[in-house]
ZATOR-346728 format. One line per field, with one value per atom (N, C-alpha, C): residue number from 0; residue in three letters; x, y negated, z. Coordinates in nm, 2 decimals, m for minus. Example, Ala and Ser with C-alpha at 12.3 -4.5 7.8 and 13.67 -1.06 7.14 Angstrom:
2
n <- [0,0,0,1,1,1]
res <- [ALA,ALA,ALA,SER,SER,SER]
X <- [1.32,1.23,1.32,1.28,1.37,1.29]
Y <- [0.57,0.45,0.33,0.22,0.11,0.00]
Z <- [0.78,0.78,0.78,0.71,0.71,0.79]
***
This chain:
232
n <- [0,0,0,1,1,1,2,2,2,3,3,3,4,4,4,5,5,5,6,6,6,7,7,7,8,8,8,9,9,9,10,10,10,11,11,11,12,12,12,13,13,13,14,14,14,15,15,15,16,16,16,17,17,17,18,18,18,19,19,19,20,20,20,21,21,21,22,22,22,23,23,23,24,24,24,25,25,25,26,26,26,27,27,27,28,28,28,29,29,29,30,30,30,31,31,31,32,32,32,33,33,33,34,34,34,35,35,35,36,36,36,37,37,37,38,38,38,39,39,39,40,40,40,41,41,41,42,42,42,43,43,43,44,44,44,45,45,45,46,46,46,47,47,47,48,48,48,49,49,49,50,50,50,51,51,51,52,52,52,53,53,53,54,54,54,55,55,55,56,56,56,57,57,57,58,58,58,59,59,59,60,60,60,61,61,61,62,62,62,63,63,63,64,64,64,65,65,65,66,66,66,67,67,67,68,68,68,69,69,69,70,70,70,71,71,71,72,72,72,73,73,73,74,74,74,75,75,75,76,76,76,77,77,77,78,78,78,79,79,79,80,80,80,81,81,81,82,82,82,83,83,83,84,84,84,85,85,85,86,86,86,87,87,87,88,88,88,89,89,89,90,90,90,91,91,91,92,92,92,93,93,93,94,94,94,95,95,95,96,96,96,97,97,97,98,98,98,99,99,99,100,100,100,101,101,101,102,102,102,103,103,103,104,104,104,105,105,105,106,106,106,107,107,107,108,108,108,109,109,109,110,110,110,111,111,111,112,112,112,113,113,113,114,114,114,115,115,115,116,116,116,117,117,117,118,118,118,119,119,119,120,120,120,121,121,121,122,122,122,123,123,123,124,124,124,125,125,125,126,126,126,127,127,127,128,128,128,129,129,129,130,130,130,131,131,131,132,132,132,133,133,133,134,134,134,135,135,135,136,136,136,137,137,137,138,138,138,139,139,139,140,140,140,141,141,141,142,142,142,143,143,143,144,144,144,145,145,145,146,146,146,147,147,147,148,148,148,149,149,149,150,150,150,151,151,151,152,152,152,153,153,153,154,154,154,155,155,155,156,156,156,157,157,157,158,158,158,159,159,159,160,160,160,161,161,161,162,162,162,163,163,163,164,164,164,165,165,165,166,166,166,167,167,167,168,168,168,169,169,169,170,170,170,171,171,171,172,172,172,173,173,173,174,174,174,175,175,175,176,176,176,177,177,177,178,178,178,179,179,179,180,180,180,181,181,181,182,182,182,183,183,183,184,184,184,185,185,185,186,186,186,187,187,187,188,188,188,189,189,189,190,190,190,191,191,191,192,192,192,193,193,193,194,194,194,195,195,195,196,196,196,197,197,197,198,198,198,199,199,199,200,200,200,201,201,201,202,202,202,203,203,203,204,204,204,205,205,205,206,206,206,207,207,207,208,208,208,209,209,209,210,210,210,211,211,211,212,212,212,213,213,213,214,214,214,215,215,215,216,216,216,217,217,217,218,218,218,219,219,219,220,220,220,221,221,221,222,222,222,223,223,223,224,224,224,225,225,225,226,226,226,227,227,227,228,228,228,229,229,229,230,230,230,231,231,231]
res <- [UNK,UNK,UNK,UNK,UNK,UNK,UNK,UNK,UNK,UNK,UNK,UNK,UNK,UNK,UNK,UNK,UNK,UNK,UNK,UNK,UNK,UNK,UNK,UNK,UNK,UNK,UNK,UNK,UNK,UNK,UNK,UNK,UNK,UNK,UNK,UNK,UNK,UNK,UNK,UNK,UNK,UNK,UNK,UNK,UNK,UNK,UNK,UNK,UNK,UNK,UNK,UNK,UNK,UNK,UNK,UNK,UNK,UNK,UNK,UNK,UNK,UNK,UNK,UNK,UNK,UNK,UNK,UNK,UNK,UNK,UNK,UNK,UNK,UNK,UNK,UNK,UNK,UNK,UNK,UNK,UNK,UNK,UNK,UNK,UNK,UNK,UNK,UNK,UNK,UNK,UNK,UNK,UNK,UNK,UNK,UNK,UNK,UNK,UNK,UNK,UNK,UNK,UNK,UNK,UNK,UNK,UNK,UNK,UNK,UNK,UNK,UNK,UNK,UNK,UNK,UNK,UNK,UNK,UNK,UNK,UNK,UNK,UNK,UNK,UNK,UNK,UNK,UNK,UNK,UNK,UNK,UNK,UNK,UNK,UNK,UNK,UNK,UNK,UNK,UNK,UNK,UNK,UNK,UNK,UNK,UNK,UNK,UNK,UNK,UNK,UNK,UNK,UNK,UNK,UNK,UNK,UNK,UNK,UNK,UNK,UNK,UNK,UNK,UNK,UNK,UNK,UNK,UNK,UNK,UNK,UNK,UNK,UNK,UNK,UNK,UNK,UNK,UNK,UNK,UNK,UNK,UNK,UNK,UNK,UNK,UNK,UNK,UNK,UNK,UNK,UNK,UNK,UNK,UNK,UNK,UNK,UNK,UNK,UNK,UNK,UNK,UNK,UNK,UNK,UNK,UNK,UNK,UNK,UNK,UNK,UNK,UNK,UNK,UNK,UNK,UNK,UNK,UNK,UNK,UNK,UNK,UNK,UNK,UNK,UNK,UNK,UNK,UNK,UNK,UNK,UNK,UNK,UNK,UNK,UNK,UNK,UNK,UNK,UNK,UNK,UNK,UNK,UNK,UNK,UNK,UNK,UNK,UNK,UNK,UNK,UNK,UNK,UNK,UNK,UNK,UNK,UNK,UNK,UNK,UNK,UNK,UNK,UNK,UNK,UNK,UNK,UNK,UNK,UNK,UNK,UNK,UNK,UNK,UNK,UNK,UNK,UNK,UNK,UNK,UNK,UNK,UNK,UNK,UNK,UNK,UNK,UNK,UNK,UNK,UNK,UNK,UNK,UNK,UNK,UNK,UNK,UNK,UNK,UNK,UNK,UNK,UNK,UNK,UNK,UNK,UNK,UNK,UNK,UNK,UNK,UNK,UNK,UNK,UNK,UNK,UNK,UNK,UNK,UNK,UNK,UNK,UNK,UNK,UNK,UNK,UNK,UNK,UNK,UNK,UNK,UNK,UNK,UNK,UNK,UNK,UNK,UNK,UNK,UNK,UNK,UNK,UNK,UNK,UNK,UNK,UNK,UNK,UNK,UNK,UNK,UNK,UNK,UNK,UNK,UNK,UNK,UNK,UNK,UNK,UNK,UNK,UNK,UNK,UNK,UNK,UNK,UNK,UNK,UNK,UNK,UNK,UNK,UNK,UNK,UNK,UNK,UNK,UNK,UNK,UNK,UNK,UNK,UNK,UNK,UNK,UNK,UNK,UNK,UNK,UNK,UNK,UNK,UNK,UNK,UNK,UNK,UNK,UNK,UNK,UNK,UNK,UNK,UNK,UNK,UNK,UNK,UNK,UNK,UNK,UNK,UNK,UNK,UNK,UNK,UNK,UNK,UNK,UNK,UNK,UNK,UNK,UNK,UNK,UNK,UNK,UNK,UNK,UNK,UNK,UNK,UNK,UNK,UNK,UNK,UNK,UNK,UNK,UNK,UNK,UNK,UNK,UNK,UNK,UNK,UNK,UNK,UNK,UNK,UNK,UNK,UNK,UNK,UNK,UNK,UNK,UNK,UNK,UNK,UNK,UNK,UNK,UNK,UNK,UNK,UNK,UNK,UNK,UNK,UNK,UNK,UNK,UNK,UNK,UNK,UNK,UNK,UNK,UNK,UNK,UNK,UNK,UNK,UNK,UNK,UNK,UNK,UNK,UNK,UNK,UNK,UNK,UNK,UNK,UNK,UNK,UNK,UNK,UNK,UNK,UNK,UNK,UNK,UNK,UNK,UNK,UNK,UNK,UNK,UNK,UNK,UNK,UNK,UNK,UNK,UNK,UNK,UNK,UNK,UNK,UNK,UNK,UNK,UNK,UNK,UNK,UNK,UNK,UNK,UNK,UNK,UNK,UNK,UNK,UNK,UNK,UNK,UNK,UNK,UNK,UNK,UNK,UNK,UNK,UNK,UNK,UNK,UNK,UNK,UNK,UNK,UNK,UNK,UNK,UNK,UNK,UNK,UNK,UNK,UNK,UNK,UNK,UNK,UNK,UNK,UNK,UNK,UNK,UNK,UNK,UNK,UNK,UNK,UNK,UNK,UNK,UNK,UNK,UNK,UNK,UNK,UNK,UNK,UNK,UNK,UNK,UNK,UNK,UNK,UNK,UNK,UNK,UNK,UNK,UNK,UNK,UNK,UNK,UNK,UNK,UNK,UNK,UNK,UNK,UNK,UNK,UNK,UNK,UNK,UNK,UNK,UNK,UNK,UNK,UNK,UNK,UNK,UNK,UNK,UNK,UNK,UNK,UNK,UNK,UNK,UNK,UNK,UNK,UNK,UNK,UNK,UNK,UNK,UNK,UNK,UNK,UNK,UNK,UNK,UNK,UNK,UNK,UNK,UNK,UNK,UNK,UNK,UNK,UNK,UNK,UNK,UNK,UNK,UNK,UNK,UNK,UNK,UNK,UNK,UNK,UNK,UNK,UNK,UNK,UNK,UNK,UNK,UNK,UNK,UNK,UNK,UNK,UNK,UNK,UNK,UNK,UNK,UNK,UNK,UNK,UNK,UNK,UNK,UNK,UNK,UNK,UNK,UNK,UNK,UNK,UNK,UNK,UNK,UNK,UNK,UNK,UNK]
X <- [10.21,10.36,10.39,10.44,10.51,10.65,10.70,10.82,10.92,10.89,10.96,11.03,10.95,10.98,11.07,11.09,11.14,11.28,11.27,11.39,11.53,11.60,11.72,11.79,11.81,11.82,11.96,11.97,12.11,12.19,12.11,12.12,12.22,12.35,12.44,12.41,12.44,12.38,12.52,12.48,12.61,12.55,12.62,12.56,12.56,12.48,12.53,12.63,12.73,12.90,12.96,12.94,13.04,13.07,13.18,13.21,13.14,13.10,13.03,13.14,13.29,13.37,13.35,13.31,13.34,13.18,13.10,12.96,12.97,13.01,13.08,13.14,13.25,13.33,13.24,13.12,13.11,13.00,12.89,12.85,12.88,13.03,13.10,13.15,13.22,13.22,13.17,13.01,12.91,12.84,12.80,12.75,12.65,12.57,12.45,12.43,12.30,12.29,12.23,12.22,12.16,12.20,12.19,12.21,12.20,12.10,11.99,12.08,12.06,12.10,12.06,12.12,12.08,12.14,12.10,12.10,12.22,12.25,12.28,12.24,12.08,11.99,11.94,11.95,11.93,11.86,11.77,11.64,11.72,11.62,11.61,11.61,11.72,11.69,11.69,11.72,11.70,11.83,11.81,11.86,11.95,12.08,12.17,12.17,12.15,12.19,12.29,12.29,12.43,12.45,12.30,12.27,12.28,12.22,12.28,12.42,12.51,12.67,12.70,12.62,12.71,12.68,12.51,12.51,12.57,12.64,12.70,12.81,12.88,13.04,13.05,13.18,13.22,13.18,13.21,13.12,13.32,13.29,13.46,13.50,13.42,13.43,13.51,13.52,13.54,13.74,13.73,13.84,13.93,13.80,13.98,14.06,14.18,14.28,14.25,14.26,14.29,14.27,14.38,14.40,14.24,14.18,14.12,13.97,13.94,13.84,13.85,13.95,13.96,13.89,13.97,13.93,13.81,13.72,13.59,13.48,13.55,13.48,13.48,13.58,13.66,13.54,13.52,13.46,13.28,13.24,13.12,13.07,12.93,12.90,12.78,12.77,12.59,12.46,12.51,12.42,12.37,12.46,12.44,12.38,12.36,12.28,12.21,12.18,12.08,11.94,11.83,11.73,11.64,11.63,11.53,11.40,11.39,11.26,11.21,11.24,11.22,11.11,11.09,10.96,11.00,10.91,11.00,10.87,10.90,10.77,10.83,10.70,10.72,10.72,10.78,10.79,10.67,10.55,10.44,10.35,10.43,10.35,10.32,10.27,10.25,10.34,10.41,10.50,10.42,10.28,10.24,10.20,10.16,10.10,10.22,10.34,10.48,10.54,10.53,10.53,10.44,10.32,10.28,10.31,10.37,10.43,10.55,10.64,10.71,10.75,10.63,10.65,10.56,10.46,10.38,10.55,10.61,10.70,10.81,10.86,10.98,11.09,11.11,11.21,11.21,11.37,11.43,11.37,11.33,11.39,11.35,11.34,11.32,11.34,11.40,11.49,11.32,11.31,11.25,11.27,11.17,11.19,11.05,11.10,10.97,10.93,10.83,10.74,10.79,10.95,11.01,11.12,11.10,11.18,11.30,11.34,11.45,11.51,11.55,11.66,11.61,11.53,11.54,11.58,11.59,11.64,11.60,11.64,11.59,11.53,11.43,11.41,11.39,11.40,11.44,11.36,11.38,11.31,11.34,11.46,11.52,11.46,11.43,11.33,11.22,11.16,10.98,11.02,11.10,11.09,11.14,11.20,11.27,11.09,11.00,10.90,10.78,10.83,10.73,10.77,10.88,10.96,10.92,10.91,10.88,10.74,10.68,10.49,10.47,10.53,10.49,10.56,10.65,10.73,10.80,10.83,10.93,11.05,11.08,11.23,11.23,11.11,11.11,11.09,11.10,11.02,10.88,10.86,10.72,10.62,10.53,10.45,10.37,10.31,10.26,10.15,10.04,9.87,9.80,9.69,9.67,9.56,9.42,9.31,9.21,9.09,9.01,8.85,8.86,8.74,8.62,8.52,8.38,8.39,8.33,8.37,8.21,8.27,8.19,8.07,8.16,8.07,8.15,8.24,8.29,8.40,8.41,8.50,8.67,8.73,8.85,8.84,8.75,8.74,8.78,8.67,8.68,8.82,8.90,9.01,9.10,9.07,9.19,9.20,9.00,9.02,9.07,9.03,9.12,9.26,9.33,9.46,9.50,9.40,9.47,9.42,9.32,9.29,9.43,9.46,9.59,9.75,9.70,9.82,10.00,9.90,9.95,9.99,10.08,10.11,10.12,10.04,10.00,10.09,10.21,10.26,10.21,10.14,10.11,9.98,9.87,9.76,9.77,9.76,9.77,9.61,9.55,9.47,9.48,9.38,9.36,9.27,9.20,9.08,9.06,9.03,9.03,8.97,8.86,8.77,8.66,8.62,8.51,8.39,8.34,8.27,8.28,8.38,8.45,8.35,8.33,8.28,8.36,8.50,8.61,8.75,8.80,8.89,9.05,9.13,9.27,9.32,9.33,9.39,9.54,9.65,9.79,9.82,9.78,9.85,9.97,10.03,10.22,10.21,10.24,10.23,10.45,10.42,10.55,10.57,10.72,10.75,10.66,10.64,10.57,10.61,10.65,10.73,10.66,10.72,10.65,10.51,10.51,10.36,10.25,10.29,10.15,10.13,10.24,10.19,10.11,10.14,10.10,9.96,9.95,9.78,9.70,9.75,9.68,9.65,9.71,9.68,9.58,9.57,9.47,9.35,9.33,9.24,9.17,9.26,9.16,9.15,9.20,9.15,8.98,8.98,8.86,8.76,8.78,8.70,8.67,8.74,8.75,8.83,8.75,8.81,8.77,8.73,8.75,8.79,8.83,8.89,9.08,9.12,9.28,9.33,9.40,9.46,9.63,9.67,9.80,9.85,9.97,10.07,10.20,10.28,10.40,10.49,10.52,10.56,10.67,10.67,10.78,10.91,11.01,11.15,11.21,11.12,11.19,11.26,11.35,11.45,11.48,11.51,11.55,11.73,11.68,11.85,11.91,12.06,12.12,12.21,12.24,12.19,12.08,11.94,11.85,11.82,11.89,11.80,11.83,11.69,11.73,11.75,11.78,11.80,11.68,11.70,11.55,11.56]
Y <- [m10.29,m10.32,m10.36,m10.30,m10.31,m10.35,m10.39,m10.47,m10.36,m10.25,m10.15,m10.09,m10.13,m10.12,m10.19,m10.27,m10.37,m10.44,m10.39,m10.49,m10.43,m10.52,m10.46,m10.35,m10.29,m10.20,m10.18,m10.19,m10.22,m10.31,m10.49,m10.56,m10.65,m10.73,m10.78,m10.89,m10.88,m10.99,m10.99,m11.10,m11.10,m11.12,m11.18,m11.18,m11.35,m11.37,m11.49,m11.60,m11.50,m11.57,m11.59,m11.53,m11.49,m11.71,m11.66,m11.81,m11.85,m12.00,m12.03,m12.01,m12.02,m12.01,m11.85,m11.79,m11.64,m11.60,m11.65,m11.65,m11.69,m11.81,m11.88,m11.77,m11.68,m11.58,m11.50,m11.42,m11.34,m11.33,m11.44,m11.50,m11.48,m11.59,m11.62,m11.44,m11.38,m11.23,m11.12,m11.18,m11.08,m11.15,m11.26,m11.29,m11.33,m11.33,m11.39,m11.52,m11.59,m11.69,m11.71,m11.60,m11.57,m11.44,m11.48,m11.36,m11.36,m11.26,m11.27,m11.26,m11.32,m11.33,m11.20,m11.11,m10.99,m11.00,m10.99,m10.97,m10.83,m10.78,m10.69,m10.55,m10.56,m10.46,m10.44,m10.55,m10.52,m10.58,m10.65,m10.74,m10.85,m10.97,m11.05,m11.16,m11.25,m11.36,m11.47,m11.46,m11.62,m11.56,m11.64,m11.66,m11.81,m11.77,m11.84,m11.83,m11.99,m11.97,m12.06,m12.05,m12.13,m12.28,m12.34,m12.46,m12.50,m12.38,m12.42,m12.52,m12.39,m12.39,m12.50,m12.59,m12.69,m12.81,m12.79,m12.92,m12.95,m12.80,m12.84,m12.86,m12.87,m12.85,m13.05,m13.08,m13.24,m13.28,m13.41,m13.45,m13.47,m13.51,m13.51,m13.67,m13.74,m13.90,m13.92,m13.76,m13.78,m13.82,m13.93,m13.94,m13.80,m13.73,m13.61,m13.52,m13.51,m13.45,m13.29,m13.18,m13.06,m12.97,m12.98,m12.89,m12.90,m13.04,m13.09,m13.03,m13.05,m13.00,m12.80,m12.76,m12.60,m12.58,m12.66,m12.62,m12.66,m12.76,m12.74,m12.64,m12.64,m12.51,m12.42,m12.41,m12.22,m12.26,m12.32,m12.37,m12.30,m12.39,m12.39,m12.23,m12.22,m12.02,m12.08,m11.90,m11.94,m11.96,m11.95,m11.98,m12.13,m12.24,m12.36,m12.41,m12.34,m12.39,m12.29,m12.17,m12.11,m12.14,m12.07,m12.12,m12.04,m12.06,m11.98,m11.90,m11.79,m11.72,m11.74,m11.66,m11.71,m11.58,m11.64,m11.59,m11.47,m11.35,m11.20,m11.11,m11.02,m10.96,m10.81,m10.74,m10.59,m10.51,m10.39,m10.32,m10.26,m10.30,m10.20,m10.36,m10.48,m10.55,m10.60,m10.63,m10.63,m10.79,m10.70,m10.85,m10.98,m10.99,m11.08,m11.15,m11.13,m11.20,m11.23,m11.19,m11.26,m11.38,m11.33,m11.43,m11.62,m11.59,m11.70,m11.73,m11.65,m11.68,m11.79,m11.73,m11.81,m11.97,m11.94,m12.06,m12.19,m12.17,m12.23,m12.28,m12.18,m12.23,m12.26,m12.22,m12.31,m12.23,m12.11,m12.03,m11.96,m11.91,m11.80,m11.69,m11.64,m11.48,m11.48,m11.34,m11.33,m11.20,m11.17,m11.04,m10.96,m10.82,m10.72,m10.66,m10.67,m10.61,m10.44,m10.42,m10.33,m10.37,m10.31,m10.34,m10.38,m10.38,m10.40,m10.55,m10.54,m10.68,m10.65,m10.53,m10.48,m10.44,m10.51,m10.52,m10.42,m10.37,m10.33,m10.34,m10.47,m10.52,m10.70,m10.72,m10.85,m10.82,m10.93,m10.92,m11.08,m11.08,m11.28,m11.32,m11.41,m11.46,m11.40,m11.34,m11.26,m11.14,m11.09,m10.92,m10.92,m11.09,m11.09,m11.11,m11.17,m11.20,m11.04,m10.96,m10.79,m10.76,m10.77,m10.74,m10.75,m10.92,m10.99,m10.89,m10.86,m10.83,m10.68,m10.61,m10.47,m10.50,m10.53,m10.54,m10.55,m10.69,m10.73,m10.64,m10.55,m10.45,m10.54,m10.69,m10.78,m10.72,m10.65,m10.58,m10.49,m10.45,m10.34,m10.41,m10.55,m10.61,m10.59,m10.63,m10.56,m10.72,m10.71,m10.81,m10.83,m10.95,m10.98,m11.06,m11.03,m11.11,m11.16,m11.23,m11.32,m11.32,m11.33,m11.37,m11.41,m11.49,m11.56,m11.48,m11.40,m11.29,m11.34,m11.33,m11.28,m11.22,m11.27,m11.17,m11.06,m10.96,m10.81,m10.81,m10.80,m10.79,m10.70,m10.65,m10.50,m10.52,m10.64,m10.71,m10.65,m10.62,m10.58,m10.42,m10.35,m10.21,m10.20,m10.31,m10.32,m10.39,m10.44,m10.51,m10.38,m10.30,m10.18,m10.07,m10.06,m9.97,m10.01,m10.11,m10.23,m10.14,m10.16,m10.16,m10.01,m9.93,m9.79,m9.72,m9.79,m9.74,m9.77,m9.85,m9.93,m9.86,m9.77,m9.70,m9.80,m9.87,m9.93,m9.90,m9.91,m9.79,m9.94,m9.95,m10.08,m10.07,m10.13,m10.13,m10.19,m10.30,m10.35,m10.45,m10.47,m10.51,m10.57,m10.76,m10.80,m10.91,m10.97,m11.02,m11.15,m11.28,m11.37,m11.45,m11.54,m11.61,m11.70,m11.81,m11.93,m11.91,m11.87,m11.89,m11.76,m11.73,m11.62,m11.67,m11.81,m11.81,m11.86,m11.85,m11.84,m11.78,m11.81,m11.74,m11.67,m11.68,m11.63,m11.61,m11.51,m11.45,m11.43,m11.49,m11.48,m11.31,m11.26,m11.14,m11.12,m11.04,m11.07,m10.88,m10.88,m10.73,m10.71,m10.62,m10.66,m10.49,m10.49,m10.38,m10.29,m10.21,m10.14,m10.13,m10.24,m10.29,m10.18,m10.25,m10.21,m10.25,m10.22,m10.26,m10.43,m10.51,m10.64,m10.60,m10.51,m10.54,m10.49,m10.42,m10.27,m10.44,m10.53,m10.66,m10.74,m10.77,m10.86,m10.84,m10.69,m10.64,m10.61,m10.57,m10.61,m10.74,m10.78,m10.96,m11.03,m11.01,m10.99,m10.96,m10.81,m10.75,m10.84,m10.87,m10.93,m11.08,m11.13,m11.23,m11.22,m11.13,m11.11,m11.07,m10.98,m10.93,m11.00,m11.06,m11.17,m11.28,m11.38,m11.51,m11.64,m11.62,m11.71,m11.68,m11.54,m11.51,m11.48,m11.47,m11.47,m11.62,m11.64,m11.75,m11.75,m11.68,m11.69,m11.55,m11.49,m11.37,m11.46,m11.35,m11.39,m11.20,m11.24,m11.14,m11.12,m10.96,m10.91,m10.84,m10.81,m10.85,m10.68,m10.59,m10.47,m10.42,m10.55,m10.56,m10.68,m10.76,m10.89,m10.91,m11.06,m11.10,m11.06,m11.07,m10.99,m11.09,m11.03,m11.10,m11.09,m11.05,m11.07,m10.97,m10.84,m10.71,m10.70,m10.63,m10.66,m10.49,m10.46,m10.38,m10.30,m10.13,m10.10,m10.09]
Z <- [11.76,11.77,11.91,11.99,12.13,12.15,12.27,12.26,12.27,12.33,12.36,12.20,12.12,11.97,11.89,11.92,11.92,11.94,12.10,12.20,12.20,12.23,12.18,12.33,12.36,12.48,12.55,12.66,12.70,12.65,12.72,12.66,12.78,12.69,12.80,12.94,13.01,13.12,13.24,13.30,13.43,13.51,13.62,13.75,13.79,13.89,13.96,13.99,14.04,14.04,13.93,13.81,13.68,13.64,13.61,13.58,13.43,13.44,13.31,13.21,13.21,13.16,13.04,13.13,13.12,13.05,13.09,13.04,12.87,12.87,12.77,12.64,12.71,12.64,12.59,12.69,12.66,12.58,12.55,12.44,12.30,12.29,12.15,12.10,12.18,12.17,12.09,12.15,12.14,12.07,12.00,11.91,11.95,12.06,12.16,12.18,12.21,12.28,12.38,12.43,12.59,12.66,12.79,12.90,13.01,13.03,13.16,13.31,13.35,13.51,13.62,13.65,13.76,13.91,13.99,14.15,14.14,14.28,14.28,14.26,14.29,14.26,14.09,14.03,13.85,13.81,13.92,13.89,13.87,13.77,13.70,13.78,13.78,13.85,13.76,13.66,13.58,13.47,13.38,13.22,13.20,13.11,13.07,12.92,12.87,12.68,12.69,12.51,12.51,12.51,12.52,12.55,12.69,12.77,12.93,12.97,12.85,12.87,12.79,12.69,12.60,12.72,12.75,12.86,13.01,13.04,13.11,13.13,13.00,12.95,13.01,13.01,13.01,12.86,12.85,12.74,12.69,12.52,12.44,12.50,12.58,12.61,12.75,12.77,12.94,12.98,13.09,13.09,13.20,13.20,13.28,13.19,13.22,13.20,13.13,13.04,13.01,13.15,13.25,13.36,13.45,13.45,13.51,13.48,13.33,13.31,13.29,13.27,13.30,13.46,13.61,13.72,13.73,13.67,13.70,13.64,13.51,13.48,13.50,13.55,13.66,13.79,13.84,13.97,13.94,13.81,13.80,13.77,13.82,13.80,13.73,13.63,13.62,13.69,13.86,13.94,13.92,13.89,13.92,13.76,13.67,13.59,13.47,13.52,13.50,13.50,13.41,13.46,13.53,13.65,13.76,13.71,13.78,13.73,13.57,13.51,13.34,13.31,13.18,13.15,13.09,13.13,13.11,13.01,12.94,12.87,12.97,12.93,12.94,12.85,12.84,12.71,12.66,12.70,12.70,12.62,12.63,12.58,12.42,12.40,12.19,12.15,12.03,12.00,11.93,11.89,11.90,11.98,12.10,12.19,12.29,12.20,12.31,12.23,12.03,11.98,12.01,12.06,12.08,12.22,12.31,12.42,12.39,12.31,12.27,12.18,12.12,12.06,12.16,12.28,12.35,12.47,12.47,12.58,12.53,12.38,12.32,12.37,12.35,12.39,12.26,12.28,12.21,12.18,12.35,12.35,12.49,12.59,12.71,12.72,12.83,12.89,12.91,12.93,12.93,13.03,13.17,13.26,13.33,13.37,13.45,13.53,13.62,13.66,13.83,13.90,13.95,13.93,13.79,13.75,13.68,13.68,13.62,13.50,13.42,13.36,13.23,13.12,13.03,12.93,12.87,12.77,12.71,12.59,12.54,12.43,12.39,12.27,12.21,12.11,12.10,11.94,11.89,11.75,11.65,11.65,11.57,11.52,11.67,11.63,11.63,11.66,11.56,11.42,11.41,11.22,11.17,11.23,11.22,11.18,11.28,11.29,11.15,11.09,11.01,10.89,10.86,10.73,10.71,10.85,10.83,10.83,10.84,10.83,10.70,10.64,10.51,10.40,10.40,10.30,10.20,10.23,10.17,10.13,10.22,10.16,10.04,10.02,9.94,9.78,9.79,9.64,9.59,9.48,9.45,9.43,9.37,9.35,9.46,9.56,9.63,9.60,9.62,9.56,9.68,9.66,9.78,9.73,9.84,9.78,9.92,9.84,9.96,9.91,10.04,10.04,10.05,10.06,10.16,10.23,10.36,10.50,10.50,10.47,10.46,10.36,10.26,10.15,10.06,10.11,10.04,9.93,9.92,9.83,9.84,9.91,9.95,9.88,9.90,9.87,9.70,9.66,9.50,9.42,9.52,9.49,9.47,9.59,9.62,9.48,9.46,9.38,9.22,9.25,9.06,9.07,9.20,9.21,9.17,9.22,9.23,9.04,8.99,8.84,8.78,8.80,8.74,8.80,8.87,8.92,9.00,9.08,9.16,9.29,9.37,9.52,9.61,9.70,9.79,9.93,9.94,10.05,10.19,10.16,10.28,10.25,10.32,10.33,10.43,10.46,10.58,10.52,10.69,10.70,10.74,10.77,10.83,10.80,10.95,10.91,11.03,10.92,11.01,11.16,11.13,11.27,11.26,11.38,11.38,11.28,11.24,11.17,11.03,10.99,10.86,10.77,10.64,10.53,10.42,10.46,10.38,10.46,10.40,10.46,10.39,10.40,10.33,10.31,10.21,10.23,10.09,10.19,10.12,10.11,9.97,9.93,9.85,9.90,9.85,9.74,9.65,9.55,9.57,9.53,9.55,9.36,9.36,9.25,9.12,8.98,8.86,8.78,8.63,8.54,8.46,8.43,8.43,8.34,8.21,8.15,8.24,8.35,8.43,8.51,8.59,8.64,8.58,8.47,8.40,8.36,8.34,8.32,8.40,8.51,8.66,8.69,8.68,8.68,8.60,8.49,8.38,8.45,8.41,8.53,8.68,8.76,8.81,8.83,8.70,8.66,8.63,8.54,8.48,8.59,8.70,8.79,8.89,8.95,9.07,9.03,8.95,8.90,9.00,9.10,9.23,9.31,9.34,9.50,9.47,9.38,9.38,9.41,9.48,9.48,9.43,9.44,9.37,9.39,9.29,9.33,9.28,9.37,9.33,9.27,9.15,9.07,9.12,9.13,9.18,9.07,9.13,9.08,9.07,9.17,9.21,9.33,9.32,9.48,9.48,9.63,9.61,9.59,9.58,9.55,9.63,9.57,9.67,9.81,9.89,10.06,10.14,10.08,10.15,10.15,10.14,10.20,10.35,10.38,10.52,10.58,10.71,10.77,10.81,10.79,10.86,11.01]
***
């Protein structure tokens, strides 16, 4: 999974001078809460969100006047409260290892540059969870099972083939484990929806087969409620 996969492309940004005013606009507009800062050449000089703009707004306590607080905000640019040099991915980089970027540095999102600094795109919190939803086949419904393995003792193979006698179609197989020297392994298989009794007998099934390593399923519906389908 690469960012280039990901990011959103021809992504909005201003310049230096642009008034926070107008920064402001073109935010609420566009629906964004950030926008990368460019030079005249296209490279990246620093990032504006909408927190920049709330902290540097006057506070509702202030005693100046309407006219008063317009001309200082006409005055102020996103040069003066941008944040310098921000942390940038490349599109060639994998969205997990920007995911933990992000959550270690407590950011949104970060503009996408090349190998000159320029301007490719953004990609933000939004299009790792885009990311979680297409991995896990959530959108698609379907029963989701969970189980705590033995690490290589073949155990997964025999889970699969339970699944497939039973004429089951496995959307997604994901992994995880505590630590390299772990004796067990979390594993989360999402089934592509099955009429409730073929669930309910699969379930059965490896009750009887693996009656310590299931830890829970959650029974699926077909399709989710509605609102929560997501976009492919």
């Amino acid at each position: 999974m690469l960012v280039r996969e990901w990011m959103t492309e021809k992504a909005i940004s201003v310049g230096p001078t642009t008034s926070v005013m107008k920064a402001s606009r073109i935010m609420k507009e566009n629906r964004i809460r950030r926008l990368p800062v460019l030079d005249e050449h296209g490279a990246v000089i620093g990032i504006v969100t909408d927190r920049d703009i709330k902290e540097a707004s006057p506070s509702k306590a202030t005693t100046l006047d309407m006219h008063e607080l317009y001309y200082l905000l006409g005055e102020l640019t996103v040069r003066d409260i941008m944040s310098k040099n921000p942390v940038c991915a490349g599109k060639d980089d994998t969205v997990d290892s920007l995911a933990v970027t992000l959550i270690e540095r407590k950011i949104g999102g970060v503009p996408v540059v090349d190998k000159d600094n320029r301007l490719l795109g953004i990609i933000t919190q939004s299009d790792i969870f885009r990311v979680l939803v297409s991995i896990t086949g959530v959108s698609m419904g379907g029963m989701q099972l969970a189980f705590d393995l033995p690490v290589a003792e073949g155990k997964l193979h025999a889970v699969l083939e339970l699944l497939r006698r039973n004429g089951a179609r496995v959307i997604s197989v994901l992994s995880s484990q505590a630590s390299a020297e772990a004796e067990t392994y979390r594993v989360y298989i999402r089934l592509l929806p099955l009429p409730k009794e073929d669930e309910e007998r699969i379930i059965r099934e490896i009750g009887e087969n693996f009656p310590s390593s299931l830890r829970h399923h959650v029974p699926g519906s077909g399709n989710l409620p509605e609102g929560r389908g997501v976009k492919p």
